[in-house]
Residue, then its C-alpha position, 0 to 999 in steps of 0.5 A: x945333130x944329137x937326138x937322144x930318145x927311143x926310136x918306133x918303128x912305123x910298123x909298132x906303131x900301127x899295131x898300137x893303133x890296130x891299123x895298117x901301116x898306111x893309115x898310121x902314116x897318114x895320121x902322123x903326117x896329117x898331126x905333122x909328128x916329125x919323122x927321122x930317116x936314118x941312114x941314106x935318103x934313098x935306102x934309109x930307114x924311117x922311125x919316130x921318137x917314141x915320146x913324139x908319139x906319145x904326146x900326139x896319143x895324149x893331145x887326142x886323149x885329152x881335147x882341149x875343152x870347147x869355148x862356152x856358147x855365147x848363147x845362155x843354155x842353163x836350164x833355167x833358160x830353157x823353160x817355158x813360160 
């Protein structure tokens, strides 16, 4: 397998986030952001594509919108009579 692309190291990472290496690595893991161990499985290293993150950062810069509540909330709706 090829993969071409700008590897991060974890440590970069965090210090873009302003958070601990720890905190970083849980957020990747929890969002599923692929990780690459280069090297041996034992005494290898762990990096990600740069282009991964970069995706995650703008999926939590730009929510999806919410759905319309079912309920009328116009403010037409909301005087009293």
């Amino acid at each position: 397998m090829i993969i071409v692309g700008i590897f991060v190291r974890l440590d970069a990472i965090a210090a873009r986030w302003g958070c601990h290496r720890s905190t970083a690595s849980r957020i990747l893991r929890l969002a599923s952001v692929p990780v690459y161990l280069l090297g041996s499985k034992t005494r290898g290293i762990v990096r990600y594509l740069h282009s991964d993150i970069e995706a995650f950062e703008r999926s939590r810069r730009d929510p999806p919108h919410p759905k319309p509540d079912s309920r009328d909330s116009s403010p037409e709706s909301a005087k009293i009579e």
